[in-house]
PDB file of N, CA, C and O in Angstrom:
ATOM      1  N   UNK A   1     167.585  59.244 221.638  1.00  0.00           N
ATOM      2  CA  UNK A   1     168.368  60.357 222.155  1.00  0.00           C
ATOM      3  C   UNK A   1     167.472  61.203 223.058  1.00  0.00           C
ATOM      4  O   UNK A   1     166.327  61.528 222.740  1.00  0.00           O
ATOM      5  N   UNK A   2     167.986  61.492 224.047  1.00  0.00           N
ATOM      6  CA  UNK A   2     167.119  61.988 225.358  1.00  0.00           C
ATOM      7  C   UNK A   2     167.507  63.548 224.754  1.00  0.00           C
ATOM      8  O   UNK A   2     168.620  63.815 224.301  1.00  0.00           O
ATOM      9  N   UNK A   3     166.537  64.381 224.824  1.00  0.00           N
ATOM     10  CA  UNK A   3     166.177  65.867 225.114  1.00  0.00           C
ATOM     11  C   UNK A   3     166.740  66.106 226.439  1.00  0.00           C
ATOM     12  O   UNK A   3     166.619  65.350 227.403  1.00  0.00           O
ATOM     13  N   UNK A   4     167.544  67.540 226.405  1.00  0.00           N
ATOM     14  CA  UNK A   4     168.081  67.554 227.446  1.00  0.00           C
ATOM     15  C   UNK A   4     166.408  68.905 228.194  1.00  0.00           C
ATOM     16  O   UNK A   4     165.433  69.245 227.524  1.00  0.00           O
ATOM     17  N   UNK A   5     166.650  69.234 229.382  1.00  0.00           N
ATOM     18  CA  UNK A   5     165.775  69.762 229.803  1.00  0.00           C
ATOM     19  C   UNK A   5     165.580  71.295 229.922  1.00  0.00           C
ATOM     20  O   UNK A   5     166.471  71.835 230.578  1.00  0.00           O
ATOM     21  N   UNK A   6     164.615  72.126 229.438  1.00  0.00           N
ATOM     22  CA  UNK A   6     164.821  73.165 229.704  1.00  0.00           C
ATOM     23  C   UNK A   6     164.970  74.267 230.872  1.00  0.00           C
ATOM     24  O   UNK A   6     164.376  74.102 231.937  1.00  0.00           O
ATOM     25  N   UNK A   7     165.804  75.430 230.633  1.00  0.00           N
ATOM     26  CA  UNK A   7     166.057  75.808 232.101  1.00  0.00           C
ATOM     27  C   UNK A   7     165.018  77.623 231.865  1.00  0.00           C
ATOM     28  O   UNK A   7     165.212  78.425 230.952  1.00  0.00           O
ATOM     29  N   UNK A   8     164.357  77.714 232.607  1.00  0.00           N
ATOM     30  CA  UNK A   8     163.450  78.955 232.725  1.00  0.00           C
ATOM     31  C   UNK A   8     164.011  79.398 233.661  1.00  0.00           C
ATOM     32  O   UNK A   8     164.468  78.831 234.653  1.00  0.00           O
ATOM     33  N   UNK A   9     163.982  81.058 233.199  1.00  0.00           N
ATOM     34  CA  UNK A   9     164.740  81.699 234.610  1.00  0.00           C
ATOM     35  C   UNK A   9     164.056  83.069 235.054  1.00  0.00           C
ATOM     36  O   UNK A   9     163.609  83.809 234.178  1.00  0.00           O
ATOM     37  N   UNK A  10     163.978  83.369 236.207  1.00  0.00           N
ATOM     38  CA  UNK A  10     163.242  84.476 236.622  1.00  0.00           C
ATOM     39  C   UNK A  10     163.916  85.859 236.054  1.00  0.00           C
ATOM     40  O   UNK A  10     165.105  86.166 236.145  1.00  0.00           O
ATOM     41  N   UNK A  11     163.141  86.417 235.605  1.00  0.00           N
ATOM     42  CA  UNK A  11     163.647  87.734 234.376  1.00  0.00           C
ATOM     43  C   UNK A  11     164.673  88.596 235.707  1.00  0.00           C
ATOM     44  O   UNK A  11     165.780  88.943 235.297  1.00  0.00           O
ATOM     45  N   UNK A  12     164.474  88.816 236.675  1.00  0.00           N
ATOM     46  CA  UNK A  12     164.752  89.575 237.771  1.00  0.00           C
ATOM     47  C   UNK A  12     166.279  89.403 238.410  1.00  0.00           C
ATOM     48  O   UNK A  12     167.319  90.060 238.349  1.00  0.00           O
ATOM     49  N   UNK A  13     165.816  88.042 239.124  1.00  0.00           N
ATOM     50  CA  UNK A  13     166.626  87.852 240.240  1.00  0.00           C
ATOM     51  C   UNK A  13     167.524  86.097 239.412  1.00  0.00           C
ATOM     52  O   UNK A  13     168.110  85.193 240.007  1.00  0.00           O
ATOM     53  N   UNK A  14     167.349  86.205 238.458  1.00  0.00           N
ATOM     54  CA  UNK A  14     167.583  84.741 237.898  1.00  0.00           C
ATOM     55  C   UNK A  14     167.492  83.547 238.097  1.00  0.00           C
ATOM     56  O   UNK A  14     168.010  82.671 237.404  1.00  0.00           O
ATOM     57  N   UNK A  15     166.652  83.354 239.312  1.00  0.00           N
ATOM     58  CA  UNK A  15     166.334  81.969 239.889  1.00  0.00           C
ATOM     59  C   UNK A  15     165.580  81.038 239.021  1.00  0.00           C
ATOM     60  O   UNK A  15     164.524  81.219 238.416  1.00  0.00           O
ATOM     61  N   UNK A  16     166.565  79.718 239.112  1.00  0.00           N
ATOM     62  CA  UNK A  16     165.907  78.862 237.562  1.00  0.00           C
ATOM     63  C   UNK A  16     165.277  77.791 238.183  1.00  0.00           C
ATOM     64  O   UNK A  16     165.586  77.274 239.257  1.00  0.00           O
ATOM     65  N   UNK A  17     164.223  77.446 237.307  1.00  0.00           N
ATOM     66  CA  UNK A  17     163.958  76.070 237.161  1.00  0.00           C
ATOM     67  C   UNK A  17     164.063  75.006 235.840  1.00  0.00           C
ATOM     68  O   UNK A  17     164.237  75.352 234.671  1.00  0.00           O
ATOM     69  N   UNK A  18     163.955  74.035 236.192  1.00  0.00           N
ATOM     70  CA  UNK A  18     164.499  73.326 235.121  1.00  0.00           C
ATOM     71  C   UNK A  18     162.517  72.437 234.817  1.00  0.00           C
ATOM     72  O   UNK A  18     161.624  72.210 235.634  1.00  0.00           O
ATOM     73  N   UNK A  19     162.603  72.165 233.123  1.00  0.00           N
ATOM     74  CA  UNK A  19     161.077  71.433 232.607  1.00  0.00           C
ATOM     75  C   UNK A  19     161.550  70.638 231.931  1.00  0.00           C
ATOM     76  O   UNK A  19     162.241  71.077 231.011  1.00  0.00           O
ATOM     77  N   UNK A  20     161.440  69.461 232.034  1.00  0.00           N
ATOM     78  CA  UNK A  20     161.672  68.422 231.350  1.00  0.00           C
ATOM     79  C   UNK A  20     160.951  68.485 230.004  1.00  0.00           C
ATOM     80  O   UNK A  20     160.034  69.290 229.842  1.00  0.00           O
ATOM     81  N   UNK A  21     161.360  67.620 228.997  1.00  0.00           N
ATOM     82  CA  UNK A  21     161.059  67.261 227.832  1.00  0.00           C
ATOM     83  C   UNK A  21     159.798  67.210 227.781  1.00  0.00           C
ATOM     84  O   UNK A  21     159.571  67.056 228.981  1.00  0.00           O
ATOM     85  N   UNK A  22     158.527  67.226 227.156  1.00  0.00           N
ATOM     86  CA  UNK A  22     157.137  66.787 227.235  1.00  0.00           C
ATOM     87  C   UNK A  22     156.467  67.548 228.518  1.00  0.00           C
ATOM     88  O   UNK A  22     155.246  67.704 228.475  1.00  0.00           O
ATOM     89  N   UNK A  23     157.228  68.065 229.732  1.00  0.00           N
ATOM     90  CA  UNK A  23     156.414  68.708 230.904  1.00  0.00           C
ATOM     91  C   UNK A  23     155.981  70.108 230.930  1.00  0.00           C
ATOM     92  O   UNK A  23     156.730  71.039 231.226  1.00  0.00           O
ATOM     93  N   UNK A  24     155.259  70.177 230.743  1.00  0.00           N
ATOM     94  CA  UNK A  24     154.106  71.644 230.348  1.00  0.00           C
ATOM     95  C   UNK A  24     154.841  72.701 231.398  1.00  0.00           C
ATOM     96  O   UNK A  24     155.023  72.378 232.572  1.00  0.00           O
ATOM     97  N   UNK A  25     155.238  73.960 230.887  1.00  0.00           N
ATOM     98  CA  UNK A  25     156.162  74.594 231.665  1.00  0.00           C
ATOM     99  C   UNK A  25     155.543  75.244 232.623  1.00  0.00           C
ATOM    100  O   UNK A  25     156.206  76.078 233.240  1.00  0.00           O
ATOM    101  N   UNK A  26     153.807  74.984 233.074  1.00  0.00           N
ATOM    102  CA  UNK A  26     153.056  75.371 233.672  1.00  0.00           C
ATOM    103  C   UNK A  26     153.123  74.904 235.226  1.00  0.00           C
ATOM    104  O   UNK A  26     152.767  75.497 236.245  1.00  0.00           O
ATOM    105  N   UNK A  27     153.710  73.625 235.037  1.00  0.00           N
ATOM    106  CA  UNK A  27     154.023  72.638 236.117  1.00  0.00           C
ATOM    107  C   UNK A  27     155.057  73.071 237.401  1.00  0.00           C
ATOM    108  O   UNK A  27     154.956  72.923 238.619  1.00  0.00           O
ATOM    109  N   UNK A  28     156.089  73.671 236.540  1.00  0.00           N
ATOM    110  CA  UNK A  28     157.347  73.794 236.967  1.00  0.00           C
ATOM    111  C   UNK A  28     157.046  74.961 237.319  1.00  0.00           C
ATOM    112  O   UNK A  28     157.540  75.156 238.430  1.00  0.00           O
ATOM    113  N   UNK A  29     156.170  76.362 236.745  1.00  0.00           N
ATOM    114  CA  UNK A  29     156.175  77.294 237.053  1.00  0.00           C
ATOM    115  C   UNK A  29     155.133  78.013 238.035  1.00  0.00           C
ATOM    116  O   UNK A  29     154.762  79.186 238.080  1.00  0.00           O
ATOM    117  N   UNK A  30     154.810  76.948 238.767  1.00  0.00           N
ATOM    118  CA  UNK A  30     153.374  77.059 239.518  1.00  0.00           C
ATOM    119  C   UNK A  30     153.538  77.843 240.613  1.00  0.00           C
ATOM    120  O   UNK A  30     154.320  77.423 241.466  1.00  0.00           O
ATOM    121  N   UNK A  31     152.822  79.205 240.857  1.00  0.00           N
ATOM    122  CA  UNK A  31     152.996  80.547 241.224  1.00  0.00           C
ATOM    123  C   UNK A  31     154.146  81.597 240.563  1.00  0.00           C
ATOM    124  O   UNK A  31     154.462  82.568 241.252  1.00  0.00           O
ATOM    125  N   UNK A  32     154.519  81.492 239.781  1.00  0.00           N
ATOM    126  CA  UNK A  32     155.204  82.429 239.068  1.00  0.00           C
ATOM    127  C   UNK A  32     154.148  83.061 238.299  1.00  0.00           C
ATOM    128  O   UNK A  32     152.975  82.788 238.043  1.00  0.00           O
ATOM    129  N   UNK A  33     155.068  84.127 237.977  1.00  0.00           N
ATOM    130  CA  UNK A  33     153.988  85.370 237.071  1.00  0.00           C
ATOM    131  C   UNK A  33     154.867  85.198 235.539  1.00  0.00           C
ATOM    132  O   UNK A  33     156.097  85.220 235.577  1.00  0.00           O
ATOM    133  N   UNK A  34     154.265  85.057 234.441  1.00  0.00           N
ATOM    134  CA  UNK A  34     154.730  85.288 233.363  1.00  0.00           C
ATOM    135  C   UNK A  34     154.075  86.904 232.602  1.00  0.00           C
ATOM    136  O   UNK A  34     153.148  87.455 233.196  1.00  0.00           O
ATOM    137  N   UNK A  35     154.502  87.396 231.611  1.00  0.00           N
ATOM    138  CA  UNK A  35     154.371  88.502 231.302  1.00  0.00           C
ATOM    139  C   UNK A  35     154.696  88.243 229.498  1.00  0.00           C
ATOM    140  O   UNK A  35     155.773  88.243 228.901  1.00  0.00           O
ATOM    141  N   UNK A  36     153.320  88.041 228.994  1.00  0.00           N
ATOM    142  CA  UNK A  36     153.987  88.150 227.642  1.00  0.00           C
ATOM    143  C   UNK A  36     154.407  89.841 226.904  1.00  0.00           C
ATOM    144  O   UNK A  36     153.508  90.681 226.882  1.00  0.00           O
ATOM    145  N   UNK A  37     155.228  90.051 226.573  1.00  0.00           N
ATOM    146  CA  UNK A  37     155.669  91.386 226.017  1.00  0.00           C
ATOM    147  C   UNK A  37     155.238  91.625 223.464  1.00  0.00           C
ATOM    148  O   UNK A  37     156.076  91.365 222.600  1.00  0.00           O
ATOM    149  N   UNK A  38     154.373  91.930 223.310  1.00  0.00           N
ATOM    150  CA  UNK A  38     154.420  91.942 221.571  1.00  0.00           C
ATOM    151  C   UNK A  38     155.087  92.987 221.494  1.00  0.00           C
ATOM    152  O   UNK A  38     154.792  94.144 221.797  1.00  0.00           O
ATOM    153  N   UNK A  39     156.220  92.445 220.979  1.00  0.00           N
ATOM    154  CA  UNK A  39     157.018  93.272 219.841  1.00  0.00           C
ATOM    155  C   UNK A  39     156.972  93.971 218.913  1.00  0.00           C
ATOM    156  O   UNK A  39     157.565  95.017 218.650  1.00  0.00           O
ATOM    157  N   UNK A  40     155.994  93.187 218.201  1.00  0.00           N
ATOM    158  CA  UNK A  40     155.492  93.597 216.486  1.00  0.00           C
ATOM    159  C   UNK A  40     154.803  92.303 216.016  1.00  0.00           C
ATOM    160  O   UNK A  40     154.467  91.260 216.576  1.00  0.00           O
ATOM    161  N   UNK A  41     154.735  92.734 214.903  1.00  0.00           N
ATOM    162  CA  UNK A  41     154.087  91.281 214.064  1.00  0.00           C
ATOM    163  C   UNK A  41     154.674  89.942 214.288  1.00  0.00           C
ATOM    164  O   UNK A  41     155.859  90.024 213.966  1.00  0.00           O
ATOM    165  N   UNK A  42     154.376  88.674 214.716  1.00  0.00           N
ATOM    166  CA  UNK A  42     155.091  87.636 215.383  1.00  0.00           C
ATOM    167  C   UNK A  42     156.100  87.346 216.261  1.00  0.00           C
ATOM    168  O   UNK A  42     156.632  86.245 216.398  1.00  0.00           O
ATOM    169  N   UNK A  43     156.446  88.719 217.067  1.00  0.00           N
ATOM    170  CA  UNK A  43     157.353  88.758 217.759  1.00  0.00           C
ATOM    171  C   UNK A  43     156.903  89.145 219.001  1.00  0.00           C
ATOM    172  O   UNK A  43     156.567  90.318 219.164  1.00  0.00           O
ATOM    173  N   UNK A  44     156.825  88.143 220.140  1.00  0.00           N
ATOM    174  CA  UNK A  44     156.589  87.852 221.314  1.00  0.00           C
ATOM    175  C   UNK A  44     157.637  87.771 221.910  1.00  0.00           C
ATOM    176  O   UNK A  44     158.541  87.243 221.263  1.00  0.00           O
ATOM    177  N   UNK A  45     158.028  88.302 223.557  1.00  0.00           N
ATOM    178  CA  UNK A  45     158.788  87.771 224.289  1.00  0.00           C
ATOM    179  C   UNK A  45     158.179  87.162 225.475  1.00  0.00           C
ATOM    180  O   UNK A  45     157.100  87.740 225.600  1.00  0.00           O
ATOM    181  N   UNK A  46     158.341  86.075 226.651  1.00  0.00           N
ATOM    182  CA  UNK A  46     158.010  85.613 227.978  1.00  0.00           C
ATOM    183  C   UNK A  46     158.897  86.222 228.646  1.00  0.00           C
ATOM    184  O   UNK A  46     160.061  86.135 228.252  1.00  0.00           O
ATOM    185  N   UNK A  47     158.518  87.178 230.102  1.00  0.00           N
ATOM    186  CA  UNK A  47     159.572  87.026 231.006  1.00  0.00           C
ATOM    187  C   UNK A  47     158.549  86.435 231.979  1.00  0.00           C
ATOM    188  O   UNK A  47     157.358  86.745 232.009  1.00  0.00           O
ATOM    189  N   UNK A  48     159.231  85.438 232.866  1.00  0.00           N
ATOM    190  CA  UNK A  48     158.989  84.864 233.815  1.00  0.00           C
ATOM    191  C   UNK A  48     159.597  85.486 235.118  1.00  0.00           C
ATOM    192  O   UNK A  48     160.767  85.863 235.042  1.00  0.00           O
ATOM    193  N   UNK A  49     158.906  85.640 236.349  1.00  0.00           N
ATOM    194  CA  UNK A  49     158.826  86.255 237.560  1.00  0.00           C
ATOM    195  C   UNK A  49     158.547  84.866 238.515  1.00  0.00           C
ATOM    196  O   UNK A  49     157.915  83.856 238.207  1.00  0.00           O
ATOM    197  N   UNK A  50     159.314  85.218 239.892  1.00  0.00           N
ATOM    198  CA  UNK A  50     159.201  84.181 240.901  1.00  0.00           C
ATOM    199  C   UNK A  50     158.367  84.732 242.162  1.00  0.00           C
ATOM    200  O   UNK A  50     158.055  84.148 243.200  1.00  0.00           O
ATOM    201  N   UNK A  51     158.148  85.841 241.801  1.00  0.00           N
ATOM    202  CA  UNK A  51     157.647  86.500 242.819  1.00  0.00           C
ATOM    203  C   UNK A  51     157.072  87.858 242.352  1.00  0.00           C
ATOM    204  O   UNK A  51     157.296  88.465 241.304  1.00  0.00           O
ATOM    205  N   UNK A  52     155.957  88.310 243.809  1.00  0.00           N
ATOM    206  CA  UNK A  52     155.680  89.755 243.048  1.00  0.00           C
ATOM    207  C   UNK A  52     156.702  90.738 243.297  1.00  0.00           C
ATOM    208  O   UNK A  52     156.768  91.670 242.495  1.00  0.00           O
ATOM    209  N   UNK A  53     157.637  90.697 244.411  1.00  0.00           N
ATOM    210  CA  UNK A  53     158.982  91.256 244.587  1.00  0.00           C
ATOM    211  C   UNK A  53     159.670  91.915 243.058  1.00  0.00           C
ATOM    212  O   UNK A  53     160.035  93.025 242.672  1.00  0.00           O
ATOM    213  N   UNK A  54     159.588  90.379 242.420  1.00  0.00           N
ATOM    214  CA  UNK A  54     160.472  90.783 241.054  1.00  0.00           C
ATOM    215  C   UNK A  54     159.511  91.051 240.257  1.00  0.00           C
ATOM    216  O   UNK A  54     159.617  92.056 239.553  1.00  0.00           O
ATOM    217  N   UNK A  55     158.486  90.332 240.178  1.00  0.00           N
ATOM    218  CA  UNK A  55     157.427  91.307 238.743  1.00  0.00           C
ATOM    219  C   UNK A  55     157.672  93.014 239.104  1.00  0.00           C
ATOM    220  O   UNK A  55     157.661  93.923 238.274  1.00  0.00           O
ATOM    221  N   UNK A  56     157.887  93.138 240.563  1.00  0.00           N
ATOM    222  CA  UNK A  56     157.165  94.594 240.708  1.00  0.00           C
ATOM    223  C   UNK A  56     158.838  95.537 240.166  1.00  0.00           C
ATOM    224  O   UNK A  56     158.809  96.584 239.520  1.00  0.00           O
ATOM    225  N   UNK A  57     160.027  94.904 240.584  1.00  0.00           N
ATOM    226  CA  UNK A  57     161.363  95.276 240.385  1.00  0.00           C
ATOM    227  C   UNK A  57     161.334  95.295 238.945  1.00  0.00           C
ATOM    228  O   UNK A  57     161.763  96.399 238.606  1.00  0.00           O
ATOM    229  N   UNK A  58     161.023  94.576 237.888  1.00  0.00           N
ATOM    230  CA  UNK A  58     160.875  94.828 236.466  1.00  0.00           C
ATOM    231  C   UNK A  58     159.732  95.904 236.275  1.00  0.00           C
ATOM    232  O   UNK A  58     159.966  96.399 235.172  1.00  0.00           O
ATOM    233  N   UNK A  59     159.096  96.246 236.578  1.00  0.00           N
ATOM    234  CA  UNK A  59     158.039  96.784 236.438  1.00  0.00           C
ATOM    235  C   UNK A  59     158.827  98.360 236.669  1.00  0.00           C
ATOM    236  O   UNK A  59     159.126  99.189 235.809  1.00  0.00           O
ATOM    237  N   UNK A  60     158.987  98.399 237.873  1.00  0.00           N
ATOM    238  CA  UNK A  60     159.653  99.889 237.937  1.00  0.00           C
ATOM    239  C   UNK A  60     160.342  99.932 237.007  1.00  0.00           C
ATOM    240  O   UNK A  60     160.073 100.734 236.112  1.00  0.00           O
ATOM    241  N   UNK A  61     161.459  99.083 236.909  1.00  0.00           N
ATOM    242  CA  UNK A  61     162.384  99.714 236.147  1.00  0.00           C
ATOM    243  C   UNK A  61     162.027 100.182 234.353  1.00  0.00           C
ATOM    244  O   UNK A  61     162.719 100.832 233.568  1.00  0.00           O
ATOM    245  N   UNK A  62     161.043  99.714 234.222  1.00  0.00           N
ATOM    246  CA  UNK A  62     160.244  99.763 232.484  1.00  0.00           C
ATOM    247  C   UNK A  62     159.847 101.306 232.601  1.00  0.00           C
ATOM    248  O   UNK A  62     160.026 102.068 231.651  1.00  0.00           O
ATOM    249  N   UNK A  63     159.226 101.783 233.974  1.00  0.00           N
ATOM    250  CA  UNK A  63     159.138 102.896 233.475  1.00  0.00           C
ATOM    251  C   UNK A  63     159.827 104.252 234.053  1.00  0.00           C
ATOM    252  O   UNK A  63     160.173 104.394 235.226  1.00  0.00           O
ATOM    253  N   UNK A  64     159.954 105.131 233.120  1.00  0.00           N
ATOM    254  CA  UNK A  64     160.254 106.345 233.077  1.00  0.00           C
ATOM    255  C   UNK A  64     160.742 107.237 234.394  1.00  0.00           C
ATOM    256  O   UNK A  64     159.841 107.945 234.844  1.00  0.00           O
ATOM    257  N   UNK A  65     161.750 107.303 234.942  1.00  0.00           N
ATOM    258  CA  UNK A  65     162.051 108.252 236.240  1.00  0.00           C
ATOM    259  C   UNK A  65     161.614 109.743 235.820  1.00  0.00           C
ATOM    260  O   UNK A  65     161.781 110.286 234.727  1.00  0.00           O
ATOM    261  N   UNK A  66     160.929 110.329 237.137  1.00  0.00           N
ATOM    262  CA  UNK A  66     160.655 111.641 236.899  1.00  0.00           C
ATOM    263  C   UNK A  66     161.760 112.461 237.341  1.00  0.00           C
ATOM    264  O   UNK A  66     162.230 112.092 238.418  1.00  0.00           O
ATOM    265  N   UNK A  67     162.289 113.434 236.832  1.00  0.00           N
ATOM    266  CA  UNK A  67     163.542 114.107 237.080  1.00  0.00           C
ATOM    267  C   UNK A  67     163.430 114.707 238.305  1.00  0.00           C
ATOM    268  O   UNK A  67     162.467 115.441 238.530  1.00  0.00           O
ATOM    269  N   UNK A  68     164.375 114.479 239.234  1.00  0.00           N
ATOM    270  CA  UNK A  68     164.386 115.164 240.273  1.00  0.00           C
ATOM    271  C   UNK A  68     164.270 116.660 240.741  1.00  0.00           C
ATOM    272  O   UNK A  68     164.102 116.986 241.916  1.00  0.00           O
ATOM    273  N   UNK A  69     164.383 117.555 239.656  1.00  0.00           N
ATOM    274  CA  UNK A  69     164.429 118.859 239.529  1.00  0.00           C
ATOM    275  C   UNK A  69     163.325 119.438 239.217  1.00  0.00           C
ATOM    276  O   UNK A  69     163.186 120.636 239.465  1.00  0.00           O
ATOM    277  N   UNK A  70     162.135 118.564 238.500  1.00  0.00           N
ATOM    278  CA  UNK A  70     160.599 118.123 238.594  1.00  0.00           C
ATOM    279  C   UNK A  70     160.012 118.543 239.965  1.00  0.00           C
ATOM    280  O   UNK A  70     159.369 119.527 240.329  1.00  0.00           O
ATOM    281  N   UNK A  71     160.271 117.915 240.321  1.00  0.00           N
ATOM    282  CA  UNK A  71     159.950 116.706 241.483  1.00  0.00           C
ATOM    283  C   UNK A  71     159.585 118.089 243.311  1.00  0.00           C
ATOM    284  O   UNK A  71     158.669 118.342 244.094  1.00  0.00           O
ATOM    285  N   UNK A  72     161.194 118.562 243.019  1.00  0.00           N
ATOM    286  CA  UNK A  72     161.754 119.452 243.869  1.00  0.00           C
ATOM    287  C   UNK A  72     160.791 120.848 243.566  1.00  0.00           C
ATOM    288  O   UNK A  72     160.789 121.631 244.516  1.00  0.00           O
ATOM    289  N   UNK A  73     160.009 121.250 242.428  1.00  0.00           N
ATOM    290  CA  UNK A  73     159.818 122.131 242.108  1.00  0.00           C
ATOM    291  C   UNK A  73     158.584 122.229 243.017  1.00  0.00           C
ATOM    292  O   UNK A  73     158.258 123.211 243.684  1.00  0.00           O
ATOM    293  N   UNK A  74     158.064 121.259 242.948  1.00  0.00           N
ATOM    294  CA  UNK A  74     156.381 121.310 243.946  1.00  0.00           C
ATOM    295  C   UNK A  74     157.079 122.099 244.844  1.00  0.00           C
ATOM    296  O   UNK A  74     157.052 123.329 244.871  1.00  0.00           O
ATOM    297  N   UNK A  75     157.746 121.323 245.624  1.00  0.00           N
ATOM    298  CA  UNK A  75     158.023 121.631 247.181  1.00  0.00           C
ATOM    299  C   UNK A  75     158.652 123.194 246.802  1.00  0.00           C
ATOM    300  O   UNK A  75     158.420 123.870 247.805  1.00  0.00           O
ATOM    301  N   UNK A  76     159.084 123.724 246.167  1.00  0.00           N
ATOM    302  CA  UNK A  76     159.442 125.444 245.896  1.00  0.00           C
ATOM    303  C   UNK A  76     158.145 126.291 246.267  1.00  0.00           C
ATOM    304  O   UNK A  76     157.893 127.057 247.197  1.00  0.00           O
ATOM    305  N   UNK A  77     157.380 125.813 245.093  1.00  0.00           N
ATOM    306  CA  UNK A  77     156.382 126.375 244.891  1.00  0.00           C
ATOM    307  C   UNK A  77     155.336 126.747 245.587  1.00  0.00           C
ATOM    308  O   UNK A  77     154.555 127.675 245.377  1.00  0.00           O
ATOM    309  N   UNK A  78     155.376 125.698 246.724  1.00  0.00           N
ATOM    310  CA  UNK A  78     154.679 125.242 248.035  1.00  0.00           C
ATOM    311  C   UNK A  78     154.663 126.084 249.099  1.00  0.00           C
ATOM    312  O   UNK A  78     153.834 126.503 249.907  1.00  0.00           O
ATOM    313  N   UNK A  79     156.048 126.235 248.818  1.00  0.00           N
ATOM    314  CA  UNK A  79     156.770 127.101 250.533  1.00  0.00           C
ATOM    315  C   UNK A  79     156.546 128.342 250.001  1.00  0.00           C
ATOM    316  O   UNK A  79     156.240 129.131 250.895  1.00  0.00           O
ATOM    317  N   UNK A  80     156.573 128.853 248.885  1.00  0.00           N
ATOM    318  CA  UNK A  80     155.887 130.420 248.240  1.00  0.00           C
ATOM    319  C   UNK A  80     155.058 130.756 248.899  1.00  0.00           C
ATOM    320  O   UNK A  80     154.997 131.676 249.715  1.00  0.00           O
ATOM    321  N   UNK A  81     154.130 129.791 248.488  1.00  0.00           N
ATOM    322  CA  UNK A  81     152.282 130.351 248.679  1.00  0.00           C
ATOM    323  C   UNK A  81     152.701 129.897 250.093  1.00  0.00           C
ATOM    324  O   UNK A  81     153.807 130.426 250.198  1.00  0.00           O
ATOM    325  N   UNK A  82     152.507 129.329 251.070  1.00  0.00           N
ATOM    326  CA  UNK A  82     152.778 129.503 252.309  1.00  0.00           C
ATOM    327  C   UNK A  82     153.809 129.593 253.317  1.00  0.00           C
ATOM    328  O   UNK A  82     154.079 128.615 254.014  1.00  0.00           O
ATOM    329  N   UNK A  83     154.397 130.691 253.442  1.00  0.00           N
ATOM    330  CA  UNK A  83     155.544 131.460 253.998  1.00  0.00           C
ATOM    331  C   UNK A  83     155.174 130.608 255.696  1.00  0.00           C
ATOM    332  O   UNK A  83     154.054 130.273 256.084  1.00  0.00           O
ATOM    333  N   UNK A  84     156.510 130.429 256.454  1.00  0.00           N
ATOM    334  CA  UNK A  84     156.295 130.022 257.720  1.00  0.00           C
ATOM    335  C   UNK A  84     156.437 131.237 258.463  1.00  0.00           C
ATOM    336  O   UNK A  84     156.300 131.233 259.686  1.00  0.00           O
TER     337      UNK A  84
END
């Protein structure tokens, strides 16, 4: 009974490739970025990336937006201390 083949997919943009039975998923994934993520105690996840496009698109999105009302406050504070 033939193993059917596995399909790896880019965490991002979902572009797959397919690894055959026995073929080291290293093969198939040659220039991709993998990213192992620990969970906790035995709990690992892989996301696989096709590009730095999408490593970098996961990447933003993991972290934290600074609030715009933050953000805006420099520029207040700015135009204070130097009046035009």
């Amino acid at each position: 009974m033939d193993k059917p083949k596995r399909q790896l997919a880019c965490h991002s943009c979902l572009t797959k490739v397919e690894c055959s039975p026995g073929e080291p998923p290293c093969e198939v994934l040659r220039g991709w970025f993998t990213v192992t993520q620990w969970e906790g105690p035995g709990a690992v996840t892989h996301h696989y990336f096709c590009s730095f496009n999408c490593l970098k698109s996961w990447i933003s999105s993991q972290l934290p937006e600074v609030p715009e009302a933050f953000l805006k406050s420099f520029g207040e504070e700015e135009s204070q201390q130097n009046p035009k």
